[in-house]
Backbone as CSV, one residue per row, in Angstrom:
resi,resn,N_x,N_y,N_z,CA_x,CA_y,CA_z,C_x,C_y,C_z
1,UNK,79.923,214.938,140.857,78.533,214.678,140.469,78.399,213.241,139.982
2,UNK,76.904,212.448,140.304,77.230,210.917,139.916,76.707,211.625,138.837
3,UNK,77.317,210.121,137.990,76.588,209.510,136.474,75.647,209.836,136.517
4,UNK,74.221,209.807,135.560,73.299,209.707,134.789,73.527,208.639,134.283
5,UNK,71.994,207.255,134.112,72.168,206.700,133.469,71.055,206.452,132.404
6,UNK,71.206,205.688,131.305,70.331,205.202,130.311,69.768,203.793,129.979
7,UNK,68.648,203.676,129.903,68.197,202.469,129.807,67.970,201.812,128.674
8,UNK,68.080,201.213,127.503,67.936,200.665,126.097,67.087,199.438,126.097
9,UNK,66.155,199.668,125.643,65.488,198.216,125.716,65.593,197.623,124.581
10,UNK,65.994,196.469,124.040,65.965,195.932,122.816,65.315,194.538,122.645
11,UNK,65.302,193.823,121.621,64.295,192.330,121.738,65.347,191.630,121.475
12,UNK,66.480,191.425,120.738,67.383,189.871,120.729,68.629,190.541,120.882
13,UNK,69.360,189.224,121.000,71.145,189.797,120.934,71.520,190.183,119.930
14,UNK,71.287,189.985,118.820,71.794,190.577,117.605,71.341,192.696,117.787
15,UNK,70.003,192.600,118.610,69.993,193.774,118.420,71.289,194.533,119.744
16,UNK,71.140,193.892,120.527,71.935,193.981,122.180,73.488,194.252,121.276
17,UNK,73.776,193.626,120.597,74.583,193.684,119.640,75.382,194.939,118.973
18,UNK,74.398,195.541,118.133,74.608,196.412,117.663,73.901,197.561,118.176
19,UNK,72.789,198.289,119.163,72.608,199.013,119.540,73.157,199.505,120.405
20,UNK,73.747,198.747,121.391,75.324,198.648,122.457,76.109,199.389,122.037
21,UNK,76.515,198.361,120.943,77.988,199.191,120.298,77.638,200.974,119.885
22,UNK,76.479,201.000,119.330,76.607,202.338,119.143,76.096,203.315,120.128
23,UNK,75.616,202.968,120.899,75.160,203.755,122.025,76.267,204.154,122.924
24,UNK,77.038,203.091,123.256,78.044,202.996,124.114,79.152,204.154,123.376
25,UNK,79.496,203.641,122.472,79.833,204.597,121.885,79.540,206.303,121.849
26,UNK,78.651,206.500,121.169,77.864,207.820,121.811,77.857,208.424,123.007
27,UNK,78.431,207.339,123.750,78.272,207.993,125.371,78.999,208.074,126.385
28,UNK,80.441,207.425,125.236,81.816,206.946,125.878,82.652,208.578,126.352
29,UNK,82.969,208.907,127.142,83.937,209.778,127.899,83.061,211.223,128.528
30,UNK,81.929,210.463,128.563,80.683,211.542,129.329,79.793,210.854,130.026
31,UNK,79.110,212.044,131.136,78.724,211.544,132.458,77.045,210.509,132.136
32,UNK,77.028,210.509,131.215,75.870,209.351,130.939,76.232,207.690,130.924
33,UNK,76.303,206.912,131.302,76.282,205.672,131.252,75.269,204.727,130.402
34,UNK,74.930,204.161,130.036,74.174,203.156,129.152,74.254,201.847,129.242
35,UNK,73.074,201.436,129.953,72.463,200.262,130.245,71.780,199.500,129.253
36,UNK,72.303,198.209,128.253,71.042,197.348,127.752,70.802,196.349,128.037
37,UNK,69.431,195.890,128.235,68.512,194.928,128.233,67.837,194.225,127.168
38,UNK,67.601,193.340,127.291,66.442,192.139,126.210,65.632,192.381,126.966
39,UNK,64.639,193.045,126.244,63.044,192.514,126.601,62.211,192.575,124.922
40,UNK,61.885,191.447,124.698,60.865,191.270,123.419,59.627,191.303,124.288
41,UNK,59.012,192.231,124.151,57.569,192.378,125.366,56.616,192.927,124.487
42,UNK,56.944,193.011,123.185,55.409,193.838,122.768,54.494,192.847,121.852
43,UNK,55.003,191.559,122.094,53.538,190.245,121.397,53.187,190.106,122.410
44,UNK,53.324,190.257,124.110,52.556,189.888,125.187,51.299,190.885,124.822
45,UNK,50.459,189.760,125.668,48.888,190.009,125.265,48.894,190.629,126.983
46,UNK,48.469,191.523,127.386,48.124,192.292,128.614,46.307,192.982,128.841
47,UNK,46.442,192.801,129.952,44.613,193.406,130.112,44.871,194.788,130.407
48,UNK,46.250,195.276,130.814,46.268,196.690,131.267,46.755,197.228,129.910
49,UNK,47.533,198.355,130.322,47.810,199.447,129.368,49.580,198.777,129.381
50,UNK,50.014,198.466,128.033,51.446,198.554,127.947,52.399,198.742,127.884
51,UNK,52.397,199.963,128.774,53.175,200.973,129.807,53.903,199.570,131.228
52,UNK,52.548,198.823,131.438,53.527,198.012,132.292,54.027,196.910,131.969
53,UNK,54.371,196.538,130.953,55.077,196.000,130.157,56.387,196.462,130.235
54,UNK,56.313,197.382,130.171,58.243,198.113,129.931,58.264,198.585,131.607
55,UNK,57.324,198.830,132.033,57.546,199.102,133.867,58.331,197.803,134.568
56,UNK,57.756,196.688,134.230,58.215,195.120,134.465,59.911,194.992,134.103
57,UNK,60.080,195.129,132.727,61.359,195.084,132.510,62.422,196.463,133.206
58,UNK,61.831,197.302,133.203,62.812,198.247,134.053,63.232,198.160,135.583
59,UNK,61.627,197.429,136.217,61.844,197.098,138.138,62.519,196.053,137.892
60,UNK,62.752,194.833,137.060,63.530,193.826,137.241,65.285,194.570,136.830
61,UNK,65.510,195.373,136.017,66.877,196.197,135.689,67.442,196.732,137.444
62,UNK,66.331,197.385,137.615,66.366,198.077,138.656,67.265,197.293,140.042
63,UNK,66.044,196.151,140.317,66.913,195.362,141.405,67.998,194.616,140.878
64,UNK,68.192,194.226,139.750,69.771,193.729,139.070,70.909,194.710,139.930
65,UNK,70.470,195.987,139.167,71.870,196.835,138.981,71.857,197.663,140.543
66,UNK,70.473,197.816,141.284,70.454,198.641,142.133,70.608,200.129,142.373
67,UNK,69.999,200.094,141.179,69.934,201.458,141.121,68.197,201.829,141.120
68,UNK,68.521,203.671,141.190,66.549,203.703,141.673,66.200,204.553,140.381
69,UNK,65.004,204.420,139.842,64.534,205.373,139.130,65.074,206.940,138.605
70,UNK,65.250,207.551,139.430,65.836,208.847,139.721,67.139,208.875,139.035
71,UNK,67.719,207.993,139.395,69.404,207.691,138.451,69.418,207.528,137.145
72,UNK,68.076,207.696,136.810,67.805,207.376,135.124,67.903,208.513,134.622
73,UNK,68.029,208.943,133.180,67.913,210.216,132.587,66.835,209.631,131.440
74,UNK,66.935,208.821,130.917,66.362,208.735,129.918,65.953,206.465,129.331
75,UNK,64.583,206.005,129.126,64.382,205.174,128.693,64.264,205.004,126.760
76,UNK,64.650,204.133,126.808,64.732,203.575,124.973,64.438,202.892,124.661
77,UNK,63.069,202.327,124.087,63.173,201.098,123.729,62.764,201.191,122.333
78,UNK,63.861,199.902,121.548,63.688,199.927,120.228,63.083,198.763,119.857
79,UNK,61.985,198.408,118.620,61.036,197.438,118.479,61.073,197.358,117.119
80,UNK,61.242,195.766,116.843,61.247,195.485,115.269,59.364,195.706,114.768
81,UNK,59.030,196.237,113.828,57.844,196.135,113.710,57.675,194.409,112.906
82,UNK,58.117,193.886,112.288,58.154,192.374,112.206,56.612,192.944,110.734
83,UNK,55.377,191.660,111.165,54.612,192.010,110.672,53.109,192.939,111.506
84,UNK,54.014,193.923,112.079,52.682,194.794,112.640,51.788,195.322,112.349
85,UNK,52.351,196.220,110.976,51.626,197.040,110.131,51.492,196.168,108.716
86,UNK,51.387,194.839,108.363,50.899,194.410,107.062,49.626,194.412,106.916
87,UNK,48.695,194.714,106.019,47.263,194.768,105.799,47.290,192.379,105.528
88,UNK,45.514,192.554,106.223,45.325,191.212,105.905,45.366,190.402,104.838
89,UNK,45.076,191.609,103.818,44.911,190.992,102.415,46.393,190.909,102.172
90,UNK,47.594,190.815,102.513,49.102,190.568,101.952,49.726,189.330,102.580
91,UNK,48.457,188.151,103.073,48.488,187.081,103.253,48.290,185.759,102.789
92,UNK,48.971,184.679,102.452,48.531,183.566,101.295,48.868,182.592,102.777
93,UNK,48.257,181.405,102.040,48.643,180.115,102.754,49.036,179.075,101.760
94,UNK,50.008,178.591,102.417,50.803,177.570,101.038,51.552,176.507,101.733
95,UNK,51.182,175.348,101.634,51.737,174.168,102.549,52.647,173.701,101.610
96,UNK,52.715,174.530,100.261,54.217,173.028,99.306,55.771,174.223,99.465
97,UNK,55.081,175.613,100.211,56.660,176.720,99.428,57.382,175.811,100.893
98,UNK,58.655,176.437,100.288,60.356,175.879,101.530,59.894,176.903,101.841
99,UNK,60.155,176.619,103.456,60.181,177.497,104.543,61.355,177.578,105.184
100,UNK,61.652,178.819,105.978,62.856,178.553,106.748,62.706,177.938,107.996
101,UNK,63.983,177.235,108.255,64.495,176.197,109.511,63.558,177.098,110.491
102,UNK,62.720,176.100,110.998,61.836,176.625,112.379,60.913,177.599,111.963
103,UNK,60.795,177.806,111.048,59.154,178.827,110.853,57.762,178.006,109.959
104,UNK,56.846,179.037,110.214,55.804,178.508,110.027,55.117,179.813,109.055
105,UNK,56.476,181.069,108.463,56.012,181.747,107.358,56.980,181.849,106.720
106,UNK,57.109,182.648,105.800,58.244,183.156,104.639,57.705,184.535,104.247
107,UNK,58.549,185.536,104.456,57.965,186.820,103.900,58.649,186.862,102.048
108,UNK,57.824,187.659,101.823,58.082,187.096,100.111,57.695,188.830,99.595
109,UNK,58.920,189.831,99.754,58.782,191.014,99.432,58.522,190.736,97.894
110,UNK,59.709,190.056,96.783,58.923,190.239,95.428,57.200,190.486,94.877
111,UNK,56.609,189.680,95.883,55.087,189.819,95.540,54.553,190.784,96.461
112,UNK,55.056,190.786,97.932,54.968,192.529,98.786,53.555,191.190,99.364
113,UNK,53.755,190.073,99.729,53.109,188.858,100.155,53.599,188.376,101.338
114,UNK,53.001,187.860,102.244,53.281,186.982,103.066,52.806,185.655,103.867
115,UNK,53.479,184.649,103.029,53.128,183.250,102.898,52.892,182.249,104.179
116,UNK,52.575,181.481,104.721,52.175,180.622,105.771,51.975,179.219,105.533
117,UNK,52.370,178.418,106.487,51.991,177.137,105.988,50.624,176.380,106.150
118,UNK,49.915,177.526,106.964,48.525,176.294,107.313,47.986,177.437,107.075
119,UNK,46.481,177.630,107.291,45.537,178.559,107.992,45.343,179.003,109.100
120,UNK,45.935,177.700,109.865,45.994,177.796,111.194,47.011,178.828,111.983
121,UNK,47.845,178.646,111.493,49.562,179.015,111.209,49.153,180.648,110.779
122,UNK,48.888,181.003,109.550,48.448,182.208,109.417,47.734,183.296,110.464
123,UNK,46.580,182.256,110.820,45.773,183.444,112.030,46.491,183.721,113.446
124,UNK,47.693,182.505,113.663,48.214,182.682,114.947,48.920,183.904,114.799
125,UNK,49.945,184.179,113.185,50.789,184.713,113.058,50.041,186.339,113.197
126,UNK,49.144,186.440,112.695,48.051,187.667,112.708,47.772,188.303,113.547
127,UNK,47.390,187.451,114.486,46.838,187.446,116.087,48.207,187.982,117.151
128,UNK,49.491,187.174,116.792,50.596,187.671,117.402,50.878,189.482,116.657
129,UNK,50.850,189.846,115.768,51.716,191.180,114.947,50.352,191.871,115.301
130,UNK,49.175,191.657,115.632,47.780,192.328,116.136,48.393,192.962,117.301
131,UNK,48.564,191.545,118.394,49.207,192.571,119.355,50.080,193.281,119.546
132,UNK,50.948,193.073,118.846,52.147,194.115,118.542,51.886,195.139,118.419
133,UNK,51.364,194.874,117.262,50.393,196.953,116.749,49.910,197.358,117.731
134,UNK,49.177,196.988,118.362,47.959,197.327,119.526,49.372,198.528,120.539
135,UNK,50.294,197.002,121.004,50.791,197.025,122.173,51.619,198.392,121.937
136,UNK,52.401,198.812,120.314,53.381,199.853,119.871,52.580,201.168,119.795
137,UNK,51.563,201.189,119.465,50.325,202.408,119.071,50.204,202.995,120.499
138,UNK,49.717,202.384,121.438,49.780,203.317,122.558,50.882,203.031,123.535
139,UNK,52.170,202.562,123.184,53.594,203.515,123.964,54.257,204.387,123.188
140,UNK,53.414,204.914,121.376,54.012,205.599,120.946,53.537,207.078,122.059
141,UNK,52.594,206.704,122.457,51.359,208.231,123.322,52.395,208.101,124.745
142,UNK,53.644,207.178,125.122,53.985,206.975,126.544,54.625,207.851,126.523
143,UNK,55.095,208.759,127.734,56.644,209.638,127.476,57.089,209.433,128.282
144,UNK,56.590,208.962,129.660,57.390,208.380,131.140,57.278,206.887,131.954
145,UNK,57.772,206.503,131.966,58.383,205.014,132.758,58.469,205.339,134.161
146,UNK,58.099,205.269,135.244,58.191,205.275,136.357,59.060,206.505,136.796
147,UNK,58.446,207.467,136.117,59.040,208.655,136.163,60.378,208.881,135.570
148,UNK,60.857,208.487,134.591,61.346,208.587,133.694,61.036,208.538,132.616
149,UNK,61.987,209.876,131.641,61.388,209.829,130.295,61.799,208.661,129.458
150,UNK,60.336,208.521,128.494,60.518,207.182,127.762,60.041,207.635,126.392
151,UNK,60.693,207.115,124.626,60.278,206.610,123.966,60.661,205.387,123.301
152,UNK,59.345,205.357,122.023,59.858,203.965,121.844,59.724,204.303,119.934
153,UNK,60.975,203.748,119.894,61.417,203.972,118.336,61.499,202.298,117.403
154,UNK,61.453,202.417,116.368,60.967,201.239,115.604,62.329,201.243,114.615
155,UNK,62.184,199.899,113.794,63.171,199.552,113.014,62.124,198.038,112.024
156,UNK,62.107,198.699,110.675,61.369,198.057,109.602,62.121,197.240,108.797
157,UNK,61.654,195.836,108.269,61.006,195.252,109.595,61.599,194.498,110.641
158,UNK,62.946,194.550,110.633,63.903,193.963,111.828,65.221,194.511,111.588
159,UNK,66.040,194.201,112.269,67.262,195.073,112.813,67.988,194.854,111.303
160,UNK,68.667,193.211,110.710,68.928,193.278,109.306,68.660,193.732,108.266
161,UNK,67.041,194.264,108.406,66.390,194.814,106.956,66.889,196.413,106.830
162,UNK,67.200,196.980,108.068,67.461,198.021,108.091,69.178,198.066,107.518
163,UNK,69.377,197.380,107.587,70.973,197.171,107.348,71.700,197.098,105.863
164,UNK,70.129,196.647,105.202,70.490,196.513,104.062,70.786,195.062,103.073
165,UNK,70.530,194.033,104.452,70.293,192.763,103.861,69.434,191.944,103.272
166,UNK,69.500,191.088,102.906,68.170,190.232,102.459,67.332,189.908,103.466
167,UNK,66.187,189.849,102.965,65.053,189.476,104.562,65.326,187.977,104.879
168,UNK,65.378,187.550,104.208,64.981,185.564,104.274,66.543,184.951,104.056
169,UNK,67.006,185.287,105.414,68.436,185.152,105.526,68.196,183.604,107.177
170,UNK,69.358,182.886,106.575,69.345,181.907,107.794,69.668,182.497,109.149
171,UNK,69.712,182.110,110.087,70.136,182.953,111.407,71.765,182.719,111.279
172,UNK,72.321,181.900,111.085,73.889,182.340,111.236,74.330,183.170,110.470
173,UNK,73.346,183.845,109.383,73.736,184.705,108.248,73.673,185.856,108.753
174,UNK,72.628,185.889,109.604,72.447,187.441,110.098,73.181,187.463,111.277
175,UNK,73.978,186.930,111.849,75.105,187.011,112.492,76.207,188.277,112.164
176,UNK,76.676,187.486,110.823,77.626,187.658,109.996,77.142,188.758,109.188
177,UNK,76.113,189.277,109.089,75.738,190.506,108.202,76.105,191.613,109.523
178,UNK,75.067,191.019,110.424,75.540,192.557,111.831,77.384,192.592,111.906
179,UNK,77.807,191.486,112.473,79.074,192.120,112.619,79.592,192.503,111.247
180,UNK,79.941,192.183,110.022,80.302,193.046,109.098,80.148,194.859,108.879
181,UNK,78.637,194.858,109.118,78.582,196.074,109.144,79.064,196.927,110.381
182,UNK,79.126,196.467,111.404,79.709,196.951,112.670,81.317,197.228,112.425
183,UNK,81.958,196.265,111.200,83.442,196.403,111.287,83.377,197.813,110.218
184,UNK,82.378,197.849,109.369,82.657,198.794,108.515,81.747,199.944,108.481
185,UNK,81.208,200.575,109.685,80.594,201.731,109.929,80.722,201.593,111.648
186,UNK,81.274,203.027,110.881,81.225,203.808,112.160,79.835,204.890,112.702
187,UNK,79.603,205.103,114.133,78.518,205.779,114.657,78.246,206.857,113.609
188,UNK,78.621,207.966,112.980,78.082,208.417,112.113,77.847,208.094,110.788
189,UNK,78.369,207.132,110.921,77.765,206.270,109.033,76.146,205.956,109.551
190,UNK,76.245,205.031,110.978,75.260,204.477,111.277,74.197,205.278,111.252
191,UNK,74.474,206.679,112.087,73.351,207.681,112.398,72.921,208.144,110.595
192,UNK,73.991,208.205,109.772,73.489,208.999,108.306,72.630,207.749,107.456
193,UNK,73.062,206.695,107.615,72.222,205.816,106.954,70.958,205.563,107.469
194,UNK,71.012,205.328,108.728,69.773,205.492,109.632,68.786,206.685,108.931
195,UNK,69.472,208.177,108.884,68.631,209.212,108.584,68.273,208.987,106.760
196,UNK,68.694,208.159,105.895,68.787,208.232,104.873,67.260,207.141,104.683
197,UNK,66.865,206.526,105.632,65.932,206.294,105.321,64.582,206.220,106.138
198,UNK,64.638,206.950,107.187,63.641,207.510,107.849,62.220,208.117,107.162
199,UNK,61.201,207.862,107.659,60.108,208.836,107.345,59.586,210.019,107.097
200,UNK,60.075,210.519,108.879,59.772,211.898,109.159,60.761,212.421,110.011
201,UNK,62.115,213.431,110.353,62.028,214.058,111.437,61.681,214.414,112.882
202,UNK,60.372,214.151,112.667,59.524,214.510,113.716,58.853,212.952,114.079
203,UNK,59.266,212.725,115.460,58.644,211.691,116.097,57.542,211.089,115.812
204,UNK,56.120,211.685,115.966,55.116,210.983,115.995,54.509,210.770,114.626
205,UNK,54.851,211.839,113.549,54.971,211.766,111.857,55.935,210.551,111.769
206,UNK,56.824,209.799,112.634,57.816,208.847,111.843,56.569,207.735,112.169
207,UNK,55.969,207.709,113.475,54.933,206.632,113.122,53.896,206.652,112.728
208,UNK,52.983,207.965,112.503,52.344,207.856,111.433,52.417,207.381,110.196
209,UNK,53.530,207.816,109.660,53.744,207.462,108.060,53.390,205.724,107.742
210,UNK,54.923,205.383,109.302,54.726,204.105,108.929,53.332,203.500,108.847
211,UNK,52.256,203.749,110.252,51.835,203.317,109.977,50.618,203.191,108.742
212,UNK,51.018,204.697,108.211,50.152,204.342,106.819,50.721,203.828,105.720
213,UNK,51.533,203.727,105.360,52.063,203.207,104.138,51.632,201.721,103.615
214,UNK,51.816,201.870,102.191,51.589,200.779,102.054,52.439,199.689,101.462
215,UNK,53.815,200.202,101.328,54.845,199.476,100.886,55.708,199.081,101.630
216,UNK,55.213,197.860,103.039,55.916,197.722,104.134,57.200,197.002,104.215
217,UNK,57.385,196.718,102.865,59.128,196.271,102.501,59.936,197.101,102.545
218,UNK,59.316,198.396,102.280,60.960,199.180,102.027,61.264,199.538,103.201
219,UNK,62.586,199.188,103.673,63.276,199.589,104.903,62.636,201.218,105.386
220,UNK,62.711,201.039,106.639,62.011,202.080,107.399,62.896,202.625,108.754
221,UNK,63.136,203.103,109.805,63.219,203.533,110.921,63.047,205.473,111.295
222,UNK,63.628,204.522,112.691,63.200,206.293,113.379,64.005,206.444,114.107
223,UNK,65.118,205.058,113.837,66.223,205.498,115.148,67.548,206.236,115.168
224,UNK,67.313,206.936,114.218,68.064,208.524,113.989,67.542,209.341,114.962
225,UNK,66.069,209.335,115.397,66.011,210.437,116.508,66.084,210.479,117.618
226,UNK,66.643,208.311,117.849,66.979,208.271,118.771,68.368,208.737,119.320
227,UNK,69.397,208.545,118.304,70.638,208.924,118.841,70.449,210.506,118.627
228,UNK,69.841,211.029,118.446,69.620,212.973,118.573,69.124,212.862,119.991
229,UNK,68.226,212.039,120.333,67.442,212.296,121.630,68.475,211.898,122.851
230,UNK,69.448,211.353,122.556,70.674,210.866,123.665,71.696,212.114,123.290
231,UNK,71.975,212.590,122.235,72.996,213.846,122.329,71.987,215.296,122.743
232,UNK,71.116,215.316,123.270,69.888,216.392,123.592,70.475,215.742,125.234
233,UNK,70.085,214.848,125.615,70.220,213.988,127.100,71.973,214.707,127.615
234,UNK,72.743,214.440,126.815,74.059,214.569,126.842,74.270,215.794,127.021
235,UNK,74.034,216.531,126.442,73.701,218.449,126.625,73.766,218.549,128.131
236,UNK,72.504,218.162,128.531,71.691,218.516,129.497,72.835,218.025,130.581
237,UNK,73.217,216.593,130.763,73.910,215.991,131.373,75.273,216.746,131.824
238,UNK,75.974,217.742,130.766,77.190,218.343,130.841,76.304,219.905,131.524
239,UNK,75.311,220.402,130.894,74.899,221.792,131.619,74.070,221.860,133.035
């Protein structure tokens, strides 16, 4: 019988990184295989529905690897919510605070604030995490990809925060924070810490909550139900 395979969509290498490792893992000496990709696709601004957004990144997978739809068992894509869900009012503009190397904000959990250097700068940043929300709200309603099943699971508000690090970390820092924790957890540390700070259980309650809450600092995810939803896949795959 061939493989089954899996598709992972993630937005940077740091996540390619560590969602790899544990997936791969998860899926090592059984007939599922696991495929990841970079695609950061949910600040694109689209006139359609952003379903083809992740259709785009899967037909380009597709002719890479050569494989067809049908060979899929299951799509994943995981999405930092960044600033998707911050209310407007948790916005300042401040041209004298230090900013970090190459940005044009600073998130500033002590005040549960988030700072900018212009006005200008602010509304772009708004306008980008607008579409985000927009673009995450209805592929939470997606369940199939070109006839494959699809969801899409979140991580508050980026792959480090979930980890347990400081937010306003340099980029070679968060290097060095992912692989640390990679040397010192293993797939079920990952999956229990993961579940230790989840929302809800239940899928569409994990994005509800988030998106009501109003304390969008405290670490969040849902991707505990993702690795349940690949050992459910795995079942199926062996029966």
């Amino acid at each position: 019988m061939r493989n089954k395979h899996l598709l992972l969509i993630v937005e940077g290498d740091l996540d390619f990184q560590v969602y790899g490792e544990y997936f791969h893992e998860l899926t090592q000496t059984t007939p599922l295989d696991v495929h990841v990709t970079s695609g950061d696709i949910l600040t694109r601004q689209t006139n359609h529905h952003p379903k083809q957004l992740v259709e785009q990144v899967f037909r380009k997978h597709l002719q890479r690897t050569k494989l067809k739809p049908e060979d899929y068992q299951q799509i994943i894509q995981i999405s930092d919510t960044d600033g998707s869900y911050v209310p407007n009012a948790a916005y300042r503009v401040d041209s004298n605070r230090r900013y970090p190397r190459h940005k044009t904000y600073q998130y500033a959990p002590e005040e549960q604030l988030i700072y900018s250097k212009s006005e200008t700068f602010k509304e772009q940043l708004q306008a980008t995490w607008k579409t985000k929300r927009l673009n995450q709200n209805q592929l939470v309603e997606v369940e199939e990809v070109l006839g494959v099943p699809y969801r899409l699971f979140y991580v508050s508000l980026f792959l480090e925060h979930v980890l347990g690090s400081p937010i306003n970390l340099d980029a070679h820092l968060k290097r060095d924070v992912v692989e640390a924790f990679l040397m010192a957890h293993e797939l079920d540390q990952f999956h229990h810490q993961m579940q230790s700070i989840h929302l809800s259980d239940q899928y569409h309650t994990s994005w509800k909550r988030l998106m009501d809450r109003p304390d969008f600092y405290t670490p969040a995810t849902n991707i505990d139900l993702a690795v349940e939803l690949v050992r459910e896949r795995l079942d199926e795959s062996v029966n």
